[in-house]
Every structure is written in structure tokens, then in C-alpha cells.
C-alpha positions as CSV (number, residue, x, y, z in Angstrom):
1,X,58.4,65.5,277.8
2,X,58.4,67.7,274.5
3,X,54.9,68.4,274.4
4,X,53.4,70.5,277.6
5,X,50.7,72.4,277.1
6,X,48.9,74.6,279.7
7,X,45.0,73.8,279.2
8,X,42.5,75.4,281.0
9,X,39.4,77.2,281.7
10,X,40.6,80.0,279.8
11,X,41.0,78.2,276.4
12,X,38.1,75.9,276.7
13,X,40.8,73.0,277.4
14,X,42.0,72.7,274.4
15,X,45.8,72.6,273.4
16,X,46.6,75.9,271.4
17,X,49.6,76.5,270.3
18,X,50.2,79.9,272.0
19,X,50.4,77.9,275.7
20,X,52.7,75.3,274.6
21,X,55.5,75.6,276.4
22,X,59.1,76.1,275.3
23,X,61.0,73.0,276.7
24,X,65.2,73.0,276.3
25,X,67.1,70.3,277.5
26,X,68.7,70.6,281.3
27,X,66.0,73.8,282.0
28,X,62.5,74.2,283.4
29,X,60.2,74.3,280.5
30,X,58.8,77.9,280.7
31,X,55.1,79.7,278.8
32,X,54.5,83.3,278.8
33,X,50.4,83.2,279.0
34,X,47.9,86.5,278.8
35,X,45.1,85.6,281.7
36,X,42.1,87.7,282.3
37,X,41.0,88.5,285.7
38,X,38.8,85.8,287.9
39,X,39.4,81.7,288.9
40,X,40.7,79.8,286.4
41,X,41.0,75.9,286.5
42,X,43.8,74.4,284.7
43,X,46.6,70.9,284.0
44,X,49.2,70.3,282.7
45,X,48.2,68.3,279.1
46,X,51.6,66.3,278.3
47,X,49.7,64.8,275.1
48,X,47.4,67.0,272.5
49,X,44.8,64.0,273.2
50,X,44.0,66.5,277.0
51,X,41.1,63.7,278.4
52,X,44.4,61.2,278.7
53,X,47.9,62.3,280.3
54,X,47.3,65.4,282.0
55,X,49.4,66.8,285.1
56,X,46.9,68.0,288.1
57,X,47.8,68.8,292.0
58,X,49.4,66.2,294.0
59,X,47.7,66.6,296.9
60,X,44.2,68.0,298.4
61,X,45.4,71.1,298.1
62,X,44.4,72.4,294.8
63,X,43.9,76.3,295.2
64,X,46.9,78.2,294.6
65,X,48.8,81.1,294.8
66,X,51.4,82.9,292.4
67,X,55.2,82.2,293.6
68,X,54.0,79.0,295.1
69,X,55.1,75.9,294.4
70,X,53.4,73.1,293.3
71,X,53.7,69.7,293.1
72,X,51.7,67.7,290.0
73,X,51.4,64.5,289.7
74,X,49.8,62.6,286.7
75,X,45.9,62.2,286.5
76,X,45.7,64.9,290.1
77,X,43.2,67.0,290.1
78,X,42.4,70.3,288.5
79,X,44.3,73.4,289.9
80,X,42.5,76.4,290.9
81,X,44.5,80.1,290.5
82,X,42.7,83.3,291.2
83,X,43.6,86.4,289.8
84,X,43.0,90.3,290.9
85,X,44.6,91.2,287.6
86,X,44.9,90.3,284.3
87,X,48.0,90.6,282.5
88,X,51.1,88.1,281.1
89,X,52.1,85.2,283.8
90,X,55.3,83.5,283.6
91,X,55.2,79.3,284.1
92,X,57.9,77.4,284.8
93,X,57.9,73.6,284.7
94,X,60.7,72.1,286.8
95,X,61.3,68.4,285.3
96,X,64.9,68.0,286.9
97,X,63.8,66.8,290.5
98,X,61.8,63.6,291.5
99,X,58.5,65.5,291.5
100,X,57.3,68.2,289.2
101,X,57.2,71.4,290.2
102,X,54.8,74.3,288.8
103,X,55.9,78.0,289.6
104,X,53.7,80.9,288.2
105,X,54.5,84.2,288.8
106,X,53.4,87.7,287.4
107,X,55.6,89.3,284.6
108,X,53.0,92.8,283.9
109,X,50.2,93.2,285.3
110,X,47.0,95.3,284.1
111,X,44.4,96.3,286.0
112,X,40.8,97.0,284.8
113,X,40.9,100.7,284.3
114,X,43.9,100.4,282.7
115,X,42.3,98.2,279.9
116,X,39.3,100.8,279.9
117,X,41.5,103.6,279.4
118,X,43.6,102.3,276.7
119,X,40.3,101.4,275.1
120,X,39.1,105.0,275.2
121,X,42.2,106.6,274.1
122,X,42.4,104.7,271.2
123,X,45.2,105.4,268.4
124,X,45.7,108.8,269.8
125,X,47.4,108.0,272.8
126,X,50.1,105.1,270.9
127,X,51.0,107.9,268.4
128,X,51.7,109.7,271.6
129,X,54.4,107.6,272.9
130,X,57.7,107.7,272.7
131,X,60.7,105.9,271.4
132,X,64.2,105.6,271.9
133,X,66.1,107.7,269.6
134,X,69.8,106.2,268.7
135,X,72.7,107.5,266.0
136,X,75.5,105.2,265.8
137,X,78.9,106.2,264.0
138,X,80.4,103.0,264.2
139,X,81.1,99.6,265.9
140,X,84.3,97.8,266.9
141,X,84.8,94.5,268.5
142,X,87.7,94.2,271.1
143,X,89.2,91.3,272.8
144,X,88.4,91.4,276.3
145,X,91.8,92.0,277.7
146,X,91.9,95.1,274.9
147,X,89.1,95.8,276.4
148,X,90.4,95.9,280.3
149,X,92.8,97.9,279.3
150,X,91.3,101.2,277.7
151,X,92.0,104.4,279.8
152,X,91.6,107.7,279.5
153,X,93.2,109.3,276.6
154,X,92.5,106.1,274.7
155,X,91.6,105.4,271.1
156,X,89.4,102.8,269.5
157,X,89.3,102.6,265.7
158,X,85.4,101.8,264.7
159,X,84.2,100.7,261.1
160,X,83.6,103.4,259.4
161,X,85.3,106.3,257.8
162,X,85.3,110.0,258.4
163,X,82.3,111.2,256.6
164,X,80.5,107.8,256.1
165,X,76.6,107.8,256.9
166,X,75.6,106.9,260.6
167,X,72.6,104.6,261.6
168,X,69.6,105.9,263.0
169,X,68.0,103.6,265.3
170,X,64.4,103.9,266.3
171,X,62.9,102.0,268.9
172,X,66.3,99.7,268.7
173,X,65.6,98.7,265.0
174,X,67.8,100.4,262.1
175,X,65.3,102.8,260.3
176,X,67.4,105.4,258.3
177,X,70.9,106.9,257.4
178,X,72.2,110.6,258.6
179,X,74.9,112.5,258.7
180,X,76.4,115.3,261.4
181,X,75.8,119.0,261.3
182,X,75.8,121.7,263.7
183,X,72.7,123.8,264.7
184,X,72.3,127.0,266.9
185,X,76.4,125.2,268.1
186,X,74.6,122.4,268.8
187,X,76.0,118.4,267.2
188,X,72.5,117.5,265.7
189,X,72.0,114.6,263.1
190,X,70.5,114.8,259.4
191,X,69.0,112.4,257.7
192,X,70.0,111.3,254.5
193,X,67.9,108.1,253.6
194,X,65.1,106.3,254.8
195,X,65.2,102.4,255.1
196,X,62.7,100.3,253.1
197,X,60.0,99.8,256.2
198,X,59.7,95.7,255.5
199,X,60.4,94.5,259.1
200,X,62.4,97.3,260.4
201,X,59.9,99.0,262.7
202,X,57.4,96.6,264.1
203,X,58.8,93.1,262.7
């Protein structure tokens, strides 16, 4: 099956693009899906055309629970999930045994204060955060037994030379160039050039 798509009462049981699942051969097909809080019905649509083809419970029982899991069956009925959060839920699909089998389980959760606060603090409180802050001199790639064998006292040529710009990372993502000095006899970094922005920072 290439085409799974998680349709529900959430999306008005239609299949969107953002709960398609990623399928890869010889591996449960898996969906990262945002879920407010409350009961939500949902299947399994195998086709885009959701009133035909659509996976449901196989069985009587068709309330659930995260980390259960559940058997579907083609044309079963609709499955019922309640939850005391909202947040992003992992789905995995299991296609490799006789029957399939539906796992959910809760990657972050939010709860509703949480929402309501980040509401009220608006931009204030994101330019408040922080980031990783990272200065790399160089890289070198070793062979593992190379590798194995560093000890103390060691030395590991990198890429660049003495007095050649280091990267400043931000956040992981490469956002300027710098140099080394010394302040108050203290290594700090300088910077000597800002990145063009397309992509770097929030891409």
C-alpha cells in the first residue's frame, strides 16, 4: 500500500496531505499528526476516494488507547481515541505481519494552559529563548580504526589553517564567520562576517 492516509474527525475526513503517511519498503509506515484535545473518530483511507477502501477496528472493540495495539481490518468500523492533551502523536502502521497493526503513541504533549500562555506571551517570550551557540575551527574525517586508536597526547590535523575564519553555528545552522581573540584572559570569538540569511536560520 503507497497511499495511507489517516482521516478522521479532525480533518473532516478528508485526505490531506499533511496525514499521509511516509511508507518505505520493509518498515511500518509512520505520520507525525498535531491532535487537539477531545474524542476523535478515525480509519485508515488506503485510497484518496475515503467512502471506498478504508481500514477500521477488527473487532467490537473500537475505543482505544495510546500504546495499544490495534488490529484493522478493511471496511471495520470507525476507531475512537480520546485525548487529555493535545500535542504531535506518532502512528505507526505495521504491514509486515498477517494482520495490520496500528500503534499511536504521544511524541509532545501540550496541555491547555500551556497553549493559553504561549498565546499571551506572544513574540516577547520567543525572542526570549535561547539557542545553541557553536564555533567550529575545523573538521577531519578518520577511519574508524584511526579513530580507535587516538590517545592522549594525540594529534588530529583538521581542514583549515592557522588563522583561517571559524564557523559560527547558531541553533545548528552555519550563520557567520569569526576569528579568536582574547578578552579580560579569556578565548572569546569575533565575528568577521555575516552569512546571507536565505535558509540559514529557520529553513
Amino acid at each position: 500500500m503507497k497511499n495511507l492516509f489517516l482521516v478522521g474527525s479532525f480533518n473532516n475526513w478528508e485526505t490531506l496531505q499533511q496525514y499521509r503517511f511516509k511508507v518505505l519498503a520493509g518498515n511500518p509506515a509512520t505520520l507525525l499528526a498535531d491532535l487537539p484535545v477531545g474524542t476523535h473518530e478515525f480509519q485508515i483511507a488506503t485510497n484518496t476516494d475515503v467512502s471506498n477502501e478504508r481500514l477500521g477496528a477488527d473487532g467490537s472493540e473500537t475505543d482505544i488507547a495510546l500504546n495499544q495495539l490495534i488490529f484493522l481490518t478493511e471496511g471495520g468500523a470507525n476507531l475512537s481515541l480520546r485525548l487529555d492533551q493535545s500535542g504531535i502523536y506518532f502512528f505507526s502502521l505495521d504491514q509486515s505481519q498477517d494482520h495490520l497493526i496500528l500503534r499511536i503513541q504521544a511524541k509532545f504533549t501540550r496541555s491547555l494552559q500551556d497553549e493559553t500562555d504561549s498565546l499571551s506571551l506572544g513574540l516577547d517570550h520567543f525572542l526570549k529563548m535561547k539557542l545553541p551557540v557553536t564555533f567550529e575551527v575545523g573538521r577531519a574525517s578518520l577511519k574508524i580504526e584511526d579513530a580507535l586508536s587516538l590517545g592522549q597526547g594525540s594529534v588530529v590535523d583538521l581542514d583549515r589553517m592557522v588563522g583561517d575564519a571559524l564557523n559560527v553555528y547558531v541553533g545548528g545552522k552555519l550563520v557567520a564567520l569569526g576569528e579568536v581573540v582574547m578578552v579580560n584572559e579569556q578565548f572569546a570569538v569575533r565575528i568577521l562576517e555575516i552569512l546571507p540569511s536565505e535558509g540559514y536560520l529557520f529553513g
